[in-house]
N, C-alpha and C positions, 0 to 999 in steps of 0.2 A: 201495248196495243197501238196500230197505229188510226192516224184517224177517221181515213174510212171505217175499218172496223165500229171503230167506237161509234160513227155517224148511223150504222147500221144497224145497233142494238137501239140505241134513240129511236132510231124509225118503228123497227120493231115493237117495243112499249108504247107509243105514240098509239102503233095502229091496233094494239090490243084490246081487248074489254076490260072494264074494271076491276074483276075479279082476278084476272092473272097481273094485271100492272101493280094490285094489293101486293099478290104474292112475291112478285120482284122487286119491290121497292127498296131494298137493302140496297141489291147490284147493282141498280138501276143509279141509283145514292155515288154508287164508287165511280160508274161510268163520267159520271158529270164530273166529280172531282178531277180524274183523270184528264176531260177535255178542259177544265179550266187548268190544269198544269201545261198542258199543251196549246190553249190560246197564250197561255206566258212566255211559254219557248219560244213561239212561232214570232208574238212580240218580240222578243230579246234578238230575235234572229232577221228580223227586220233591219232592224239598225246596222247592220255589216254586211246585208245584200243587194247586189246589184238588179237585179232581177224581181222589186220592189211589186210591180202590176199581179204577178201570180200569187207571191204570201199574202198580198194584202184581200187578193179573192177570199185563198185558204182561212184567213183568217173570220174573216165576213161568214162564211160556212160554219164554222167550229163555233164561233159567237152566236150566231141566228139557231142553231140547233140545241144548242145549252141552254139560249132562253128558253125554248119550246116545251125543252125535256124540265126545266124549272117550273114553268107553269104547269105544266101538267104534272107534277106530283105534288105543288102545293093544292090544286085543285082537289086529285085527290086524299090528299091528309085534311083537305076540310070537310070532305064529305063524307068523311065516315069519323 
């Protein structure tokens, strides 16, 4: 998936109620992994591009959205 996509399902769970972000919490699980493979790439891909100002956005996005979606499922594995 690429990372729109992936920012999209974040959004999604973020603006859900408890009771469905319960239920998703598995995919929700893989999504994250998925963007922290892809905050690593986008790193690795850093170092050989010229055009440094736009990944280093990209990057800032994919890392600010992975905390968000982190906090919000430790929150919820604490509350219940």
């Amino acid at each position: 998936m690429r990372a729109p996509k992936l920012l999209k399902v974040v959004k999604r769970f973020l603006s859900a109620d408890k009771e469905k972000q319960y239920e998703h919490t598995k995919c929700f699980t893989d999504v994250l992994k998925k963007l922290k493979k892809k905050e690593h790439s986008l790193k690795n891909k850093l170092k050989n591009e010229k055009n440094r100002k736009q990944l280093k956005k990209e990057i800032a996005v994919v890392h600010a959205q992975r905390k968000k979606g982190i906090e919000a499922l430790k929150k919820l594995k604490k509350g219940n």
